[in-house]
N, C-alpha and C positions, 0 to 999 in steps of 0.2 A: 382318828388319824387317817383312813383310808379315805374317808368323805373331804377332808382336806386335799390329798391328793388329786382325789378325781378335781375338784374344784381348783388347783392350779392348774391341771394338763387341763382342762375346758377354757379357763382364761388363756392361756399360751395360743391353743386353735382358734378361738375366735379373734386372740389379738392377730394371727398372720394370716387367718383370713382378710378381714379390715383391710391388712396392709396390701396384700394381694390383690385387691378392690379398688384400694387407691394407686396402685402401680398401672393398672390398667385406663386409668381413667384419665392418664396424665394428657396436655396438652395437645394436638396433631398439626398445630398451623402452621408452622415450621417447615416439617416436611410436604404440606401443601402447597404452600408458596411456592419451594423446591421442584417440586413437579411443575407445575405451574410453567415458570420460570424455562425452566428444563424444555418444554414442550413447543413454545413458542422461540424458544432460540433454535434450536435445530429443526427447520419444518424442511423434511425432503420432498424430492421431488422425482418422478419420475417419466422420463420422456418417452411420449407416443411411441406403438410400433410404428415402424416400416411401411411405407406402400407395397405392396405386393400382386406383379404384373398376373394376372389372372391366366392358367396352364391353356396351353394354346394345342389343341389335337393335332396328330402329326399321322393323315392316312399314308402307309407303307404299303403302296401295290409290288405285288412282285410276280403277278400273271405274266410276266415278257420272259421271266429271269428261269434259269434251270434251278433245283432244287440241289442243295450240294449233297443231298442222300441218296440222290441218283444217279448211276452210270452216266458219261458223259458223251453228248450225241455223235452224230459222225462228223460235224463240223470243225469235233476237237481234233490234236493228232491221234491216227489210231492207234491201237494196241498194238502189240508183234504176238501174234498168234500163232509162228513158224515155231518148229521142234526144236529148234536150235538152244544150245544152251542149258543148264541143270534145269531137273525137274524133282520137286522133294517126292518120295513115294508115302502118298496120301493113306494108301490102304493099310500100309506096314505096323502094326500093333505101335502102341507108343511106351516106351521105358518110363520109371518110375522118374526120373530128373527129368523129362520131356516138359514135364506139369508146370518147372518153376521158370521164371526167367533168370537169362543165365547170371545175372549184376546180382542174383539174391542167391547164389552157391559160391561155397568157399573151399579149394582145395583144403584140405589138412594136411596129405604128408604121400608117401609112395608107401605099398608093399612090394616086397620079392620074393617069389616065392616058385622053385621049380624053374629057376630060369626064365619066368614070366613076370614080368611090371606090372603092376596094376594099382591104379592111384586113385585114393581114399579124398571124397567128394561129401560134405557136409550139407544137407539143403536145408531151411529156415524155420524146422521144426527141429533139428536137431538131429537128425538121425546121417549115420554116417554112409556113405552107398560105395564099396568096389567094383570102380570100372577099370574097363581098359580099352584099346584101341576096336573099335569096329563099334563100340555103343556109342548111344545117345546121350543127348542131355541139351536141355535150354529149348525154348519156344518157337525157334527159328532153323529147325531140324539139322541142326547140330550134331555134328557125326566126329567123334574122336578119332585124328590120327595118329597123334604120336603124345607118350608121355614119359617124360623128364624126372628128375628129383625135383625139379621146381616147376614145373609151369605142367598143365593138361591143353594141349594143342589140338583144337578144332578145326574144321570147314562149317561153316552157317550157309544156309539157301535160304537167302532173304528174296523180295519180291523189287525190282526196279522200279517198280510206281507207272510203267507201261505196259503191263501185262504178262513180263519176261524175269527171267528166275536171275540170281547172279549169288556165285559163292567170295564167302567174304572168311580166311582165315583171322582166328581169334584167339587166343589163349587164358586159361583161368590159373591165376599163379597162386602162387606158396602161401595162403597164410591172407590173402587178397579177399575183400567182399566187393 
């Protein structure tokens, strides 16, 4: 009985091998044509590049010209070299707000304390600074005069772009970057 067995499952394998053999074998002319066909109707095309004008060297003398990272001669207007006018004190140690510019400090809020104002200055690392009038702060030697519940009111000594100093009141307000 098991010799019969083996001997149908050997017939079943070999008959769907057979078949699988002739599944494979079947016809291709159909899909050749198709291609065929296919290839010769869609032939594209693609157009030439571009002429392209060949780079033309361009010499830039500028031996006549001043250099704009040098002082400018005395042909320009001069400078005002006279005393007249603020001068920031260069030597004077610099405070810890000195470092940031002022558009990157943000008031937080007042303290009072003793009869004395003194308003609470955030700079861009987080850390929080109590000033009050007579200190510094900002890039432009920035000197606090008066402070508010809202606003910390400067004098700045900026530079005129002639050589000459000029103060420029400013204020850093409430809660403002």
């Amino acid at each position: 009985m098991a010799i019969i067995r083996h001997r149908n499952i050997f017939r079943i394998v070999v008959l769907q091998a057979i078949l699988l053999l002739a599944a494979c074998s079947s016809d291709f002319s159909d899909l050749e044509q198709y291609v065929t066909s296919t290839r010769t109707k869609y032939q594209g095309s693609v157009e030439p590049l571009p002429q392209f004008e060949p780079y033309q060297n361009y010499v830039y003398s500028t031996f006549n010209y001043r250099t704009p990272f040098t002082e400018p001669s005395s042909a320009e207007p001069e400078e005002q070299t006279g005393d007249t006018g603020p001068r920031p004190d260069k030597e004077r140690r610099k405070e810890p707000l000195e470092f940031f510019p002022l558009d990157s400090l943000t008031m937080v809020g007042t303290l009072e304390r003793g009869g004395e104002t003194w308003g609470l200055v955030r700079d861009p690392d987080g850390t929080i600074h109590r000033v009050q009038p007579g200190n510094h702060i900002g890039e432009n030697f920035g000197e606090i005069i008066r402070i508010s519940e809202s606003t910390v009111d400067l004098l700045e000594i900026i530079p005129d772009g002639l050589g000459a100093w000029i103060e420029r009141e400013i204020s850093l307000s409430l809660g403002e970057k």
